[in-house]
HTML snippet that shows the backbone in 3Dmol.js (N, CA, C, O; Angstrom):
<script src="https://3Dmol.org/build/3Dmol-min.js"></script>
<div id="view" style="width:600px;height:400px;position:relative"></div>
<script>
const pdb = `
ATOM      1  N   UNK A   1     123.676 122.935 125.299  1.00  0.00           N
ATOM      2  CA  UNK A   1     123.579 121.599 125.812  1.00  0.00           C
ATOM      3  C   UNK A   1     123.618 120.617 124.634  1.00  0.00           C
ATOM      4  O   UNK A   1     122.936 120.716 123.614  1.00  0.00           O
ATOM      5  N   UNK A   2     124.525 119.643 124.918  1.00  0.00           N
ATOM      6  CA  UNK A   2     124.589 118.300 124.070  1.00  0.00           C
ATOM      7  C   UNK A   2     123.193 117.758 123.756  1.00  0.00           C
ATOM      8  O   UNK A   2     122.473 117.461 124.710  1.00  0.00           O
ATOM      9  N   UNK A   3     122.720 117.593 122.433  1.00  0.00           N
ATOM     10  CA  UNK A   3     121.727 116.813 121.946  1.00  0.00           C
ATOM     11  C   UNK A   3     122.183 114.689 122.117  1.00  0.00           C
ATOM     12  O   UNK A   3     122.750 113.932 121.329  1.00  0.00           O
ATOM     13  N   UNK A   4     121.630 114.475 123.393  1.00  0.00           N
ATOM     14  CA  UNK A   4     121.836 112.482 123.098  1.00  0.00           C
ATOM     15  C   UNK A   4     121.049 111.806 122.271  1.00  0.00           C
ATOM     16  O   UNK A   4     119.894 112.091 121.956  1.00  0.00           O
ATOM     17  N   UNK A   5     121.736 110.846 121.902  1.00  0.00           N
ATOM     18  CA  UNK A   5     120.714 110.011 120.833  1.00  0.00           C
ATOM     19  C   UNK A   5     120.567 108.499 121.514  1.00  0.00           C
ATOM     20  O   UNK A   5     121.544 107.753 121.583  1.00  0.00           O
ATOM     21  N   UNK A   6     119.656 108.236 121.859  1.00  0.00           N
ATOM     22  CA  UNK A   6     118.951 106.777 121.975  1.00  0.00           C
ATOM     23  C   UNK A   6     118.898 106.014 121.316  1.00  0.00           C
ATOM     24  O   UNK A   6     118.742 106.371 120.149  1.00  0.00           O
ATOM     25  N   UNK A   7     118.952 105.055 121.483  1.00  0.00           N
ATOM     26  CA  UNK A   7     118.645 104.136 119.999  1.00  0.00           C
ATOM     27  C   UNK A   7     117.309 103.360 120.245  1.00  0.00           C
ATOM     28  O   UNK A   7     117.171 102.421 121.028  1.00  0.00           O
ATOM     29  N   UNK A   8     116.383 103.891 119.474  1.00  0.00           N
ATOM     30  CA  UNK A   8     115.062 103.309 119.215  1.00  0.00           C
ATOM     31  C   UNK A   8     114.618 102.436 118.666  1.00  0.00           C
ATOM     32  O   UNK A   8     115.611 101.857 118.227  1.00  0.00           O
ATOM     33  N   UNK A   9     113.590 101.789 118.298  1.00  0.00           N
ATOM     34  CA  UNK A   9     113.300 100.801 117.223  1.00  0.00           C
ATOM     35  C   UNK A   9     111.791 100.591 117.159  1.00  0.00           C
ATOM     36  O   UNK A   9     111.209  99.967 118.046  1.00  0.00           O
ATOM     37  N   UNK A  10     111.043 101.208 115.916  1.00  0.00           N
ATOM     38  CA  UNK A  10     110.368 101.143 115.568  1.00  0.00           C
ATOM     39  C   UNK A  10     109.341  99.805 115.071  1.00  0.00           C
ATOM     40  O   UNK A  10     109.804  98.838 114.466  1.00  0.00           O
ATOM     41  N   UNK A  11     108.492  99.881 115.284  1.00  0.00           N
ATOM     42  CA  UNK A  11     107.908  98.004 114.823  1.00  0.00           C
ATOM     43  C   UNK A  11     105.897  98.588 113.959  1.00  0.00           C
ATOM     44  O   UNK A  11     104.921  98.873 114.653  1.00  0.00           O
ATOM     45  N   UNK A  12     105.918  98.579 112.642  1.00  0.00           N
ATOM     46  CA  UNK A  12     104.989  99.102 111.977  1.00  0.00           C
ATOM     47  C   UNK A  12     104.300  97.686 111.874  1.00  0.00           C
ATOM     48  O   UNK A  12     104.977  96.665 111.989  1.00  0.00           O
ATOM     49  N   UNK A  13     102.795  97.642 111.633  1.00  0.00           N
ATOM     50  CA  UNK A  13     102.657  96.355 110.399  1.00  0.00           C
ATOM     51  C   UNK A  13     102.353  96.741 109.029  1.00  0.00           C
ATOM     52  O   UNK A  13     102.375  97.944 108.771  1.00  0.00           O
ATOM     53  N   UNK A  14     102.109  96.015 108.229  1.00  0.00           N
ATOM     54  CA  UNK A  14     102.378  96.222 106.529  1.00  0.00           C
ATOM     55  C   UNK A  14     101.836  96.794 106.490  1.00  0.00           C
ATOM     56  O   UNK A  14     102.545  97.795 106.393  1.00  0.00           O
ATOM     57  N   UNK A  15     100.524  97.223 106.477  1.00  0.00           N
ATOM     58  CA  UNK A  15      99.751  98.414 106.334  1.00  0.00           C
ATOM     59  C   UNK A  15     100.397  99.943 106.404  1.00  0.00           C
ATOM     60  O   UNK A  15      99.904 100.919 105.838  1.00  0.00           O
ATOM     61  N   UNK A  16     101.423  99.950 107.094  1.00  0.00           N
ATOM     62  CA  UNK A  16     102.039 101.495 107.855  1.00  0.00           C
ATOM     63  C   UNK A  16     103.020 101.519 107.270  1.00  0.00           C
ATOM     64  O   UNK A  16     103.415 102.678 107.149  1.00  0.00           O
ATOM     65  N   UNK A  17     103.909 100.515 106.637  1.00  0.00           N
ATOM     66  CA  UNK A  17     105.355 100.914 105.921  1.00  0.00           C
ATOM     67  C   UNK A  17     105.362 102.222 104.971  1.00  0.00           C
ATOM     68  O   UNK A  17     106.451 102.616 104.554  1.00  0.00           O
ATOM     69  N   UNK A  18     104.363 102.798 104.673  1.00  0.00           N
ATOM     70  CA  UNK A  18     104.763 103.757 103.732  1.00  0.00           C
ATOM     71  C   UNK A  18     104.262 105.149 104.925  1.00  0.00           C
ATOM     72  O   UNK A  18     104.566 106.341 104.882  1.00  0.00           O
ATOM     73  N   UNK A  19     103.410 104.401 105.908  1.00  0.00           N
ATOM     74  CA  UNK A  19     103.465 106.145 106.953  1.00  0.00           C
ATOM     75  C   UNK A  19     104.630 106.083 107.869  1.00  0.00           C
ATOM     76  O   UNK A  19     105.354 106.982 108.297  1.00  0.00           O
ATOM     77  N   UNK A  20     104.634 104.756 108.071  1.00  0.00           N
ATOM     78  CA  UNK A  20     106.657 104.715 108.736  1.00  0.00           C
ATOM     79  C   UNK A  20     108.010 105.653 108.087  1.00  0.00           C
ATOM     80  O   UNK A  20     109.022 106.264 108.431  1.00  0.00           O
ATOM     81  N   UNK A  21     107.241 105.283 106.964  1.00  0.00           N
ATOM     82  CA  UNK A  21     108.754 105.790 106.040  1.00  0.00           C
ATOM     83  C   UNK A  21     108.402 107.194 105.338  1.00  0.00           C
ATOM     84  O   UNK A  21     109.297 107.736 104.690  1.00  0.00           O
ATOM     85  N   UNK A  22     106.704 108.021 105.472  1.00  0.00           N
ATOM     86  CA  UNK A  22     106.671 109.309 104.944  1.00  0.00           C
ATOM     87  C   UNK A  22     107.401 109.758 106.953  1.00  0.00           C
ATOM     88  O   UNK A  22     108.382 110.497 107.043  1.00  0.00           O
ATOM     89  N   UNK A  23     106.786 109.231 108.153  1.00  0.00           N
ATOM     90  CA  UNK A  23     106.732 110.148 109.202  1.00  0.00           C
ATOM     91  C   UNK A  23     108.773 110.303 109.022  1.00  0.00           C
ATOM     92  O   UNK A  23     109.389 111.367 109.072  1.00  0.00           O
ATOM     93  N   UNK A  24     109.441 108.795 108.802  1.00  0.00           N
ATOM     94  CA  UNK A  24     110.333 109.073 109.251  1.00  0.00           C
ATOM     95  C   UNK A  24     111.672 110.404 108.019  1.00  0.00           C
ATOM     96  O   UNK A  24     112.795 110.845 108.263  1.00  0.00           O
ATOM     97  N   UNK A  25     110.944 110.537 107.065  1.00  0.00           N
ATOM     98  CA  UNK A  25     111.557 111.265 106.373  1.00  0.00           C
ATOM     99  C   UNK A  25     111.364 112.245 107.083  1.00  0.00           C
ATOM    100  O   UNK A  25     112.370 112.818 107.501  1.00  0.00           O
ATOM    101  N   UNK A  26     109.861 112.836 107.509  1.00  0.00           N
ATOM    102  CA  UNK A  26     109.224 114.263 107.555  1.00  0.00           C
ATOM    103  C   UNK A  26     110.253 115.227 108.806  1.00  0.00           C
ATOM    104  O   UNK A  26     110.481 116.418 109.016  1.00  0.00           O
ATOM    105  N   UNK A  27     110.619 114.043 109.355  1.00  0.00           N
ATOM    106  CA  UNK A  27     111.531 113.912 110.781  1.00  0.00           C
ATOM    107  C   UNK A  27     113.139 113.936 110.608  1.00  0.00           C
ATOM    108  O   UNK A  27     113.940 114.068 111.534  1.00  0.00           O
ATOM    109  N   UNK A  28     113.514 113.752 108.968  1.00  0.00           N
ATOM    110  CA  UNK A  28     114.728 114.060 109.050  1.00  0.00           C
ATOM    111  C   UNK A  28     115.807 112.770 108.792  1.00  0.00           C
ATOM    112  O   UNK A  28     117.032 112.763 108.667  1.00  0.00           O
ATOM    113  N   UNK A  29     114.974 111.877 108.775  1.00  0.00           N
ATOM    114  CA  UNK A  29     115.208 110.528 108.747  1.00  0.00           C
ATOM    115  C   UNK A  29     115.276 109.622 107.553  1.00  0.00           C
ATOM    116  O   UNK A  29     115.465 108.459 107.908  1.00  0.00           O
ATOM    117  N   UNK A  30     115.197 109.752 106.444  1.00  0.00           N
ATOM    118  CA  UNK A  30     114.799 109.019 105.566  1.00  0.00           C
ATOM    119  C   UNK A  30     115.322 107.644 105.247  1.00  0.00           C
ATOM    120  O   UNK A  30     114.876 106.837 104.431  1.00  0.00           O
ATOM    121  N   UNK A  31     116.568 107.517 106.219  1.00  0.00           N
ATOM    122  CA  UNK A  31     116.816 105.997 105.680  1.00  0.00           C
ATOM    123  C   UNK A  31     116.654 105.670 107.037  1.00  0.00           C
ATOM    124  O   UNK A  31     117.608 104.978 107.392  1.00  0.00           O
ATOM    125  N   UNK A  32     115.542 105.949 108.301  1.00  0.00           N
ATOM    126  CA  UNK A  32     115.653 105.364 109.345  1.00  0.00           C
ATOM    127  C   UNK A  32     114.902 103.729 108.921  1.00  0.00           C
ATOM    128  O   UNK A  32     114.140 103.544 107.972  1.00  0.00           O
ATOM    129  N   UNK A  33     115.338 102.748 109.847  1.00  0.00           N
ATOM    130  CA  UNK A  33     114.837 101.238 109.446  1.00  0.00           C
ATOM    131  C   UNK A  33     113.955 101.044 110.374  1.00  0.00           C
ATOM    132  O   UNK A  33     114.176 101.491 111.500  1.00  0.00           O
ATOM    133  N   UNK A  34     112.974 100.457 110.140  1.00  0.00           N
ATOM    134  CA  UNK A  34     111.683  99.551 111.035  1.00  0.00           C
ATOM    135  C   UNK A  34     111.799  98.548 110.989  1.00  0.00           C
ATOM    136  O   UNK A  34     112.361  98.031 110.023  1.00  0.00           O
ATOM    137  N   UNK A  35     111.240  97.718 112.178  1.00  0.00           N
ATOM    138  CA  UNK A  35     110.797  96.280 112.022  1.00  0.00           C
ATOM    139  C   UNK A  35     109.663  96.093 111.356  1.00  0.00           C
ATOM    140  O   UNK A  35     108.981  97.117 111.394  1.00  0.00           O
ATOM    141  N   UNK A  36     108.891  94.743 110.431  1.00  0.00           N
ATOM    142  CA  UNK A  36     107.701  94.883 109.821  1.00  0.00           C
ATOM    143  C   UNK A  36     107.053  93.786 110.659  1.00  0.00           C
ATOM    144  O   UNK A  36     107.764  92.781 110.698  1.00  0.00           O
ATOM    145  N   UNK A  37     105.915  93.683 111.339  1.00  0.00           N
ATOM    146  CA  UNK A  37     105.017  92.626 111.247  1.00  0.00           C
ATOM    147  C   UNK A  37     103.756  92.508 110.078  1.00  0.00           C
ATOM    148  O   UNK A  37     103.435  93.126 109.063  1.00  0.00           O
ATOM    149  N   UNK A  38     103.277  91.401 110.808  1.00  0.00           N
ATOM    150  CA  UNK A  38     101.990  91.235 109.957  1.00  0.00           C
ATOM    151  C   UNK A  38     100.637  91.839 109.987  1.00  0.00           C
ATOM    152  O   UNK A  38     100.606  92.808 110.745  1.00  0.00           O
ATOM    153  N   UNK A  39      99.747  91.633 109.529  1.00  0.00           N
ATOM    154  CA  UNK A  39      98.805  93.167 110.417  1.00  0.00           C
ATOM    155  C   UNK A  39      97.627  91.667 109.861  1.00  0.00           C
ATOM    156  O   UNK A  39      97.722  90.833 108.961  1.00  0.00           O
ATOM    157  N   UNK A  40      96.294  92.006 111.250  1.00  0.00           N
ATOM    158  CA  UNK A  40      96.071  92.990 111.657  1.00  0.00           C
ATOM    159  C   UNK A  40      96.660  91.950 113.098  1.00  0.00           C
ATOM    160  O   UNK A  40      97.054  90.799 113.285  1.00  0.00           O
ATOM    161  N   UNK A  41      96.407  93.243 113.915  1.00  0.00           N
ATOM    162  CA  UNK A  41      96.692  92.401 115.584  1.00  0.00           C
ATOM    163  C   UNK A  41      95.475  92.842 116.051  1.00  0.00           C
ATOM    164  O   UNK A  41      95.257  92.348 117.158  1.00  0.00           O
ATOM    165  N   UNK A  42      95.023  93.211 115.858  1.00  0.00           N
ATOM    166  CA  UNK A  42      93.388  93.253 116.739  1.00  0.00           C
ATOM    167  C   UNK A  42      92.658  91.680 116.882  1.00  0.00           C
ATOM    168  O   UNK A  42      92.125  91.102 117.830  1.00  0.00           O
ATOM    169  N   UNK A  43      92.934  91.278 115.351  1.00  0.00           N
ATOM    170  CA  UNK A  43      91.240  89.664 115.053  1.00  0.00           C
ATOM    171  C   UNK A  43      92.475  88.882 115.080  1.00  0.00           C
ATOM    172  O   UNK A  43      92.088  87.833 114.565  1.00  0.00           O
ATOM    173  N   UNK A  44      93.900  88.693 115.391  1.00  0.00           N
ATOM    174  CA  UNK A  44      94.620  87.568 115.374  1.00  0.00           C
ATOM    175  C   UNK A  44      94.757  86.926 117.053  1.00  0.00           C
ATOM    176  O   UNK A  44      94.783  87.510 118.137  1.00  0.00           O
ATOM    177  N   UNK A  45      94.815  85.735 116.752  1.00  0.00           N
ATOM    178  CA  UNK A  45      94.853  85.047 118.501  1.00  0.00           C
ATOM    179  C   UNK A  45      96.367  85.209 118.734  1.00  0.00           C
ATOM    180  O   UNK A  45      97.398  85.298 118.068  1.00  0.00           O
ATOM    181  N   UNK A  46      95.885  85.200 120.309  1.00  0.00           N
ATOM    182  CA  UNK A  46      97.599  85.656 121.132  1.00  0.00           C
ATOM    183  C   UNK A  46      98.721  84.428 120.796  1.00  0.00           C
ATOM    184  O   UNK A  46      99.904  84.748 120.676  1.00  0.00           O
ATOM    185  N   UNK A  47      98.372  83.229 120.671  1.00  0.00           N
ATOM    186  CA  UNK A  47      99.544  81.902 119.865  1.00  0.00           C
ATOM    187  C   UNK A  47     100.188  82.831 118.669  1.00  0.00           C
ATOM    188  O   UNK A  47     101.401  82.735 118.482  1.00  0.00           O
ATOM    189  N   UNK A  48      99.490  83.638 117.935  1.00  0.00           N
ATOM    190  CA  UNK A  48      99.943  84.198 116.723  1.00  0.00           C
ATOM    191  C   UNK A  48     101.122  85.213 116.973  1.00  0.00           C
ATOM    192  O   UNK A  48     102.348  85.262 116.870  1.00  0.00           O
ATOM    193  N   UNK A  49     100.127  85.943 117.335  1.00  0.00           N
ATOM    194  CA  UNK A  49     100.544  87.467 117.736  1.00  0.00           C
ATOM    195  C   UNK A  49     102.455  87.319 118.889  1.00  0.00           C
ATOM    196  O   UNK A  49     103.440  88.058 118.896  1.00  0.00           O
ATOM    197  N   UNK A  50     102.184  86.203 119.543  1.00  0.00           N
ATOM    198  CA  UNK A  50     103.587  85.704 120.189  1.00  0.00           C
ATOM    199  C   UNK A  50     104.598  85.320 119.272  1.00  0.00           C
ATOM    200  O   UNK A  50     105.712  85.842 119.274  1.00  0.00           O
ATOM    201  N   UNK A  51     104.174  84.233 118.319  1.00  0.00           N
ATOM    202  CA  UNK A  51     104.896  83.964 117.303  1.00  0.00           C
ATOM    203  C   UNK A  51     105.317  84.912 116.638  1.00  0.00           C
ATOM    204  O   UNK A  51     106.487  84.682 116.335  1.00  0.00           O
ATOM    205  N   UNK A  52     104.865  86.158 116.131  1.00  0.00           N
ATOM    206  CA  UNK A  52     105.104  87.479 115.236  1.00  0.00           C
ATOM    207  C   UNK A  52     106.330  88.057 116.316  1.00  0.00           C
ATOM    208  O   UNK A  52     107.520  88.213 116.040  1.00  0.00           O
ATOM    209  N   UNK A  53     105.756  88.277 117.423  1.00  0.00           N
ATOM    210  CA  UNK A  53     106.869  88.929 118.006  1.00  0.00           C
ATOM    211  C   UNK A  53     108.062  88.492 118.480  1.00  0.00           C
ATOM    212  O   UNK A  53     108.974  89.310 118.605  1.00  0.00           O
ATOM    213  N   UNK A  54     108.306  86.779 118.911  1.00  0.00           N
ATOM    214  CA  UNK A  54     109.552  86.407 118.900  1.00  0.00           C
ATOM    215  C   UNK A  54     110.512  86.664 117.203  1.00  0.00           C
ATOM    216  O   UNK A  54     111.661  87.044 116.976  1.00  0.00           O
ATOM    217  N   UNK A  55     109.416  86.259 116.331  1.00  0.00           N
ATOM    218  CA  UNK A  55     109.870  86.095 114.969  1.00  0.00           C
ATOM    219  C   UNK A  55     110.590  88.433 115.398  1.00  0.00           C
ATOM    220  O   UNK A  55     111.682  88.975 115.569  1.00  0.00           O
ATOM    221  N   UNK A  56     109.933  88.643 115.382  1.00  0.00           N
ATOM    222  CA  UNK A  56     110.545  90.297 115.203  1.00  0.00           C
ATOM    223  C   UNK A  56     111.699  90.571 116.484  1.00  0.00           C
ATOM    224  O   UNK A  56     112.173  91.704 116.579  1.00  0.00           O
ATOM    225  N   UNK A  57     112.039  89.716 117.257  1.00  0.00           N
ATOM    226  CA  UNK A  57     113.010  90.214 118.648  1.00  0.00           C
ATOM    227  C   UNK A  57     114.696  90.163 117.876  1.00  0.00           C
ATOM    228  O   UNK A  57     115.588  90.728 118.509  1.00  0.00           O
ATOM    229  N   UNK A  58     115.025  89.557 116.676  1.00  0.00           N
ATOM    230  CA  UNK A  58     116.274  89.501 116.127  1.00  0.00           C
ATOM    231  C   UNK A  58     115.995  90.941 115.270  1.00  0.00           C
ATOM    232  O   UNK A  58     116.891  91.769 115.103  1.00  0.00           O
ATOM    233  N   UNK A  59     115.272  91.029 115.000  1.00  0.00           N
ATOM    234  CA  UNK A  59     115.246  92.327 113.956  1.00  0.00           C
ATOM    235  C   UNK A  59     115.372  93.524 114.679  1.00  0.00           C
ATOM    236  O   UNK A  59     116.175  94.374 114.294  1.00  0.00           O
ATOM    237  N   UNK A  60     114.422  93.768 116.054  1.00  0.00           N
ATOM    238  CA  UNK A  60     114.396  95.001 116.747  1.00  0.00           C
ATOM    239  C   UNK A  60     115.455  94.813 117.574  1.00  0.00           C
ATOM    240  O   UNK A  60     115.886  95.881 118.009  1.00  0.00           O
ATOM    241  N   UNK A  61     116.163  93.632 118.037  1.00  0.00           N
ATOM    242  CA  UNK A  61     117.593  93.735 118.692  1.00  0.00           C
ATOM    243  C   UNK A  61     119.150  94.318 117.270  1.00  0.00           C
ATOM    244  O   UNK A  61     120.199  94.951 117.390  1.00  0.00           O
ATOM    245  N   UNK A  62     118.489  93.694 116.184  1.00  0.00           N
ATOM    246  CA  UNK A  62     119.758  94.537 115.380  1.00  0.00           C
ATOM    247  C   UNK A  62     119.549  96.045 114.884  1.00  0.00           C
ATOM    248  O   UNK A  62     120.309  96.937 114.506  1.00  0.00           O
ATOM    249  N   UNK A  63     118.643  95.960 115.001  1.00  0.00           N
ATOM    250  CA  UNK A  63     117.964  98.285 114.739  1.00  0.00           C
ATOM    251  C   UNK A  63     118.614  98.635 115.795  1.00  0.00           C
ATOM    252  O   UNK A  63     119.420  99.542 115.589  1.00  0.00           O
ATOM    253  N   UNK A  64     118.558  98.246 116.853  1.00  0.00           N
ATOM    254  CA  UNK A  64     119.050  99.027 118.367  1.00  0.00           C
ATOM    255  C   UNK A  64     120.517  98.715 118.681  1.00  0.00           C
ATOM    256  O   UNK A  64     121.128  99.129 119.666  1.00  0.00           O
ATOM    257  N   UNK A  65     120.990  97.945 117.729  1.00  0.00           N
ATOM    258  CA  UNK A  65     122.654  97.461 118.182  1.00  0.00           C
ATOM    259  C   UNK A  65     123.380  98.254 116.402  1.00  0.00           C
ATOM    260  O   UNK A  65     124.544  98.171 116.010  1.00  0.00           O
ATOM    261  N   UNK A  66     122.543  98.749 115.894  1.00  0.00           N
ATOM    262  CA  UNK A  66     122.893  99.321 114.670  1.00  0.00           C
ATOM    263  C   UNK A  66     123.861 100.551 114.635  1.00  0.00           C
ATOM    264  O   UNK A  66     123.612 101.590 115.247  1.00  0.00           O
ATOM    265  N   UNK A  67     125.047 100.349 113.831  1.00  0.00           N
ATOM    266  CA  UNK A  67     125.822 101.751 114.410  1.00  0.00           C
ATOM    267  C   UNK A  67     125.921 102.823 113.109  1.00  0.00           C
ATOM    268  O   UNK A  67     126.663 102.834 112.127  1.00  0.00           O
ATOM    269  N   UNK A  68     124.763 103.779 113.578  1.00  0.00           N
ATOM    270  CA  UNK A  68     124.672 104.887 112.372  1.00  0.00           C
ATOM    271  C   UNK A  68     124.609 106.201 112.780  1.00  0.00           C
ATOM    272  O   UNK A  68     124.120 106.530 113.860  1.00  0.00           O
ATOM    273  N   UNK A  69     125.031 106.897 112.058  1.00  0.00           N
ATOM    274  CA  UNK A  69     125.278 107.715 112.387  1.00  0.00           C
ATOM    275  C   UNK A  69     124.193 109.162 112.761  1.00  0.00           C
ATOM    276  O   UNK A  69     123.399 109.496 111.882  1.00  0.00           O
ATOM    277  N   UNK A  70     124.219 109.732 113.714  1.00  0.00           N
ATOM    278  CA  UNK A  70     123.429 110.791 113.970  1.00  0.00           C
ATOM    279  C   UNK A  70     122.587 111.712 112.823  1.00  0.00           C
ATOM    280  O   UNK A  70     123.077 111.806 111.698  1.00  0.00           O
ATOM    281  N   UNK A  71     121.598 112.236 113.065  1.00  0.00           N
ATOM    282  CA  UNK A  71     121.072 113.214 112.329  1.00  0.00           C
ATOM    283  C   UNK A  71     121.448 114.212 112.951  1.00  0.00           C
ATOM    284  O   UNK A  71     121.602 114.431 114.153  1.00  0.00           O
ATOM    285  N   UNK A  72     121.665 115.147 111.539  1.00  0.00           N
ATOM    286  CA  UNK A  72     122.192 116.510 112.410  1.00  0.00           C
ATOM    287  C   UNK A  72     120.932 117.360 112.958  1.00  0.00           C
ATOM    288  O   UNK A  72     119.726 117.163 112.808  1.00  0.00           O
ATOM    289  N   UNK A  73     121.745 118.536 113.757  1.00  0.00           N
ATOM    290  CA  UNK A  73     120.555 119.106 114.422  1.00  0.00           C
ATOM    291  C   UNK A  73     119.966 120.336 113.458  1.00  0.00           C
ATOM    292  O   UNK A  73     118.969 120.968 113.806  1.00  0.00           O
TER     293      UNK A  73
END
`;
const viewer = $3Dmol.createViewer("view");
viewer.addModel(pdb, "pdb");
viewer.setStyle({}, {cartoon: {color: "spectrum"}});
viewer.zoomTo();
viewer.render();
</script>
C-alpha cells in the first residue's frame, strides 16, 4: 500500500525551537520548517494571543502550500 503525505504545519513557541527541530530530525526530518510564536500563552491575555496567531496564519498557510519533497520510507 501507497504511503500519503499530508501536509502539516507545525506551530512551536521559542522555548521549543530546539525540541521542534531535535523531534523533527529524530523523525527523519531535519529540514522540516515550523511556525514560531511567542511564548508563554498560558499568563498572556486573549487581545495578545489573537494578535500572535493572525500574525502566524501567513506563515502556517505557506508550510502547508510548500512544495517539498517526500521523506523516504
Amino acid at each position: 500500500m501507497e504511503k500519503k503525505h499530508v501536509p502539516a504545519a507545525v506551530i512551536v513557541t521559542e522555548p521549543f525551537i530546539s525540541s521542534g527541530k531535535a523531534m523533527a530530525t529524530a523523525h527523519g526530518l531535519p529540514d522540516y520548517s515550523f511556525a514560531v510564536i511567542a511564548h508563554p500563552i498560558a499568563a498572556t491575555k486573549v487581545e495578545t494571543l489573537e494578535n500572535w496567531a493572525e500574525d502566524a496564519v501567513n506563515e502556517v498557510a505557506e508550510l502547508l502550500t510548500a512544495q517539498k519533497t517526500a521523506p523516504r520510507s
